[in-house]
N, C-alpha and C positions, 0 to 999 in steps of 0.2 A: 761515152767519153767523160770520165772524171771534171767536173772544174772544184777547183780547189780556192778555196776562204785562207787567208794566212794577215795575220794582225803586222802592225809594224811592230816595233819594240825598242824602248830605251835599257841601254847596260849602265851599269856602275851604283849606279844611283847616288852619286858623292863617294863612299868609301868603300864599297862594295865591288873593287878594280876587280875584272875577268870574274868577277863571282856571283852578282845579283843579278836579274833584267828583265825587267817589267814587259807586259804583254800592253797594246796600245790600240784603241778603237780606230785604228785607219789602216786598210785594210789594200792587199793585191788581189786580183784572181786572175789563178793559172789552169786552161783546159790542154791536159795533153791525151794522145789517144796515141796507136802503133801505126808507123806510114813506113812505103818503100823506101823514103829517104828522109834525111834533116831537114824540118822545115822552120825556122821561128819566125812570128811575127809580134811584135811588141807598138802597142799604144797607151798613152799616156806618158809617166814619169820614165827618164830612158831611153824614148823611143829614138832618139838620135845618138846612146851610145852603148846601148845593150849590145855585148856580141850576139852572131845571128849562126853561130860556127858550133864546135865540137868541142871550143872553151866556154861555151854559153855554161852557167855553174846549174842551171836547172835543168838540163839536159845532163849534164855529169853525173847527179844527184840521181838523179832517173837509173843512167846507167847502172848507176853502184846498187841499186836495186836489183835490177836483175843477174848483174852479176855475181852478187851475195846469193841468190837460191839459184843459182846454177843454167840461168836460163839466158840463150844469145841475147845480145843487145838488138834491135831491131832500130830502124829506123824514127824520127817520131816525130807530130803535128805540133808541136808546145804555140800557145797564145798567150801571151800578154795583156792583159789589163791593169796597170798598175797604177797608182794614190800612192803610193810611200815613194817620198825623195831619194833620189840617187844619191849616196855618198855626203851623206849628212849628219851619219849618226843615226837613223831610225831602224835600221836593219835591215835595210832594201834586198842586201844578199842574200841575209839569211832566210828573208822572205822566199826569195829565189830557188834556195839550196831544198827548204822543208815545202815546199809546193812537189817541186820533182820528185821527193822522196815520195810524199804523201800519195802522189796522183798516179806512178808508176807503182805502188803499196797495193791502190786500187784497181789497177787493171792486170794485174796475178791474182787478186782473190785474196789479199792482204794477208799473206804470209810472214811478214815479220813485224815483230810486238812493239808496243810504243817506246819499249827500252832501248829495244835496237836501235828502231830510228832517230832515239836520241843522239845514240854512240854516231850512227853513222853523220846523223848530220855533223856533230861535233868536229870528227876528222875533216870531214869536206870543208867545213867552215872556219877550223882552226880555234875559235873564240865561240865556249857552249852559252855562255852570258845573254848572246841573242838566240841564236835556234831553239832553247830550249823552251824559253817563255814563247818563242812564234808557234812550235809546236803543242805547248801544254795550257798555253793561256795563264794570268793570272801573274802574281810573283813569285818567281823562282831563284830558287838558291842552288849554284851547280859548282859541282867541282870535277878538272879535272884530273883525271892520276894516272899516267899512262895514256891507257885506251880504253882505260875504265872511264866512265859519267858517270857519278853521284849526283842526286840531285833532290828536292823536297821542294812540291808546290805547295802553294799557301795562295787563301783566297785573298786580293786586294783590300783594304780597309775600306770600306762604308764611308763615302764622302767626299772622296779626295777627286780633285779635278785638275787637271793639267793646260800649262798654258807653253804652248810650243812656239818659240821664236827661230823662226830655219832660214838662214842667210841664204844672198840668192849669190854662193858661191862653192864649191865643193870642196872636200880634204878628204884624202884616202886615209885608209885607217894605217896602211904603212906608213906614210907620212906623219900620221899623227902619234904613233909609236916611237917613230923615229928619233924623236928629241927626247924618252924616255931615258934617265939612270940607269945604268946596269947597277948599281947600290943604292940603298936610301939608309939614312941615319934610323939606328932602333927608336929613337922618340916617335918617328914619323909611322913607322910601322905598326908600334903598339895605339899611335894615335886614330889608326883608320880601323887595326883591329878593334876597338874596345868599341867604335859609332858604330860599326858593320855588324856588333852583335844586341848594340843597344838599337839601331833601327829596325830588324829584326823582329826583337820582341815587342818592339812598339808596336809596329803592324800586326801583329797576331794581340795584341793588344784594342788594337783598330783606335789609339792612340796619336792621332794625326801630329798635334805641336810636337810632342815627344821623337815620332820623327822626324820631325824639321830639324828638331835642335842635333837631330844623330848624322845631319846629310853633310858634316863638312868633309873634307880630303885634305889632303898632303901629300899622295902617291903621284897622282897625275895633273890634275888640272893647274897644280902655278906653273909644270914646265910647260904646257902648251898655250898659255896668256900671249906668247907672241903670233902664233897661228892663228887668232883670231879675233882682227880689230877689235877695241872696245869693249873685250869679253868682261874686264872684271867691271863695268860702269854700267852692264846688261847684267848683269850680278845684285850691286847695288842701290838699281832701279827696281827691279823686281821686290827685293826684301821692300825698300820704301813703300810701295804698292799693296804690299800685304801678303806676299806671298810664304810659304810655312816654310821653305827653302827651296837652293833653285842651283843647278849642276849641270854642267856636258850632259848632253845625252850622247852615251857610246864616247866615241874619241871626237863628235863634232862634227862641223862645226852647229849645229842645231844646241841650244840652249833650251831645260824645261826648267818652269817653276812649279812646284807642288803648292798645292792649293785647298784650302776647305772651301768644297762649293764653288761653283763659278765666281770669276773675277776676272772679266775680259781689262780692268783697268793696268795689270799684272802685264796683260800681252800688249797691251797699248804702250806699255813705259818702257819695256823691253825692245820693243821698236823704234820707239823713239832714240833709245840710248843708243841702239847699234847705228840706226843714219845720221846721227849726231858723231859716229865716227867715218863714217862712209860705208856703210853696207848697209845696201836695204836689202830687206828680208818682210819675209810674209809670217803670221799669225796664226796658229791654228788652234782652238781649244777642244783639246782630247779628253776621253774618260777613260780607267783601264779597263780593260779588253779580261774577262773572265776567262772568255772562249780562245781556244788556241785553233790551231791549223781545221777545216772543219770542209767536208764536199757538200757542194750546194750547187 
């Protein structure tokens, strides 16, 4: 019976909208095997709102496996063990989505390549920005075009440590879309293009300030400031603290700050500033995640 390893993951990274997203040391694991019938059981993060049905998304993911090489869908055992936040921003989904692909890969005898599974997860998940780092590990650059995925891994920079502030409230990612422009001004545009290539090279650089200085935005994160208490004052607090820059993770509401080296003082201010608005939230300090989706 397959169990599957799958990292969390933060998208964007500041200006890097639907295109960047980091692989993250906090981790799911998914054991599924072929049964008479649908069975899911989920503990941990979830475990009171994960579907347990035929829309459960790692059971779909599954499917779209075997029905890509031609083989009946069967019934299946899936288990839950999950650490990554439901609907935070870390990629619980995609967690979700690249477990089923992965674990259902494994029990055909891995008949489709890690290209595919990119693609497929992409469709399944709509947004490659997480799936692909939960699959490939490390920082990834992905594009999509069609139903084509481009994409180029690159190993994390040497140093860099993460301090994860994850409110204890949720925001779907449709919601957090939702208040998105259908237009942005060309200044704004060229603005995020020119950080999104200068952060970039900074990290293949292994360049840490140089990326800080490349993590700001304009595309997303001022229209979402109202979705989530205190956001720009957990902004704020973090740069005060020392942090190299600090952004949405994915569409939210979790906040990371980039970091040389640990600095739990970074998560502590960050905390602070959100129940100084009324949201408490918990602290987590992550490393990135080299390793991608992995059976253990």
């Amino acid at each position: 019976m397959p169990r599957v390893r799958v990292p969390a993951t933060t998208a964007n990274l500041g200006p890097g909208f639907d295109a960047l997203g980091l692989a993250l040391e906090l981790y799911d694991y998914v054991s599924i095997e072929e049964a008479p019938e649908l069975e899911i059981t989920v503990q941990g993060e979830g475990e009171n709102s994960i579907p347990r049905g035929p829309d459960n998304i790692a059971y779909r993911a599954a499917a779209a496996v075997y029905a890509r090489v031609g083989r009946k869908v069967p019934g299946f055992k899936i288990a839950f063990e999950n650490h990554i936040p439901v609907a935070r921003g870390l990629g619980s989904s995609a967690a979700a989505v690249v477990a089923g692909l992965v674990g259902a890969n494994a029990l055909l005898g891995y008949p489709l390549p890690q290209e595919e599974l990119v693609s497929l997860a992409a469709r399944l998940e709509g947004h490659p920005d997480n799936v692909a780092p939960a699959l490939l590990g490390g920082l990834v650059v992905v594009v999509l075009n069609g139903q084509q995925v481009y994409y180029q891994r690159l190993d994390p920079p040497p140093g860099l440590s993460l301090q994860v502030a994850i409110p204890h409230f949720t925001l779907s990612t449709r919601v957090s879309r939702g208040v998105l422009p259908a237009m942005v001004p060309v200044e704004d545009a060229v603005f995020n293009l020119s950080r999104t290539a200068l952060l970039i090279a900074a990290a293949q650089a292994g360049d840490l300030e140089l990326m800080g200085k490349a993590m700001e935005d304009r595309l997303h994160q001022p229209y979402r400031l109202r979705l989530i208490p205190g956001m720009p004052y957990v902004f704020e607090a973090a740069l005060k603290a020392g942090a190299l820059a600090v952004t949405l993770s994915g569409s939210g509401p979790a906040v990371i700050a980039f970091c040389r080296g640990s600095l739990p003082k970074v998560g502590k201010a960050m905390k602070e500033a959100f129940e100084e608005h009324g949201v408490k939230c918990e602290v987590k300090e992550l490393k990135p995640a080299s390793q991608g989706a992995i059976l253990c």
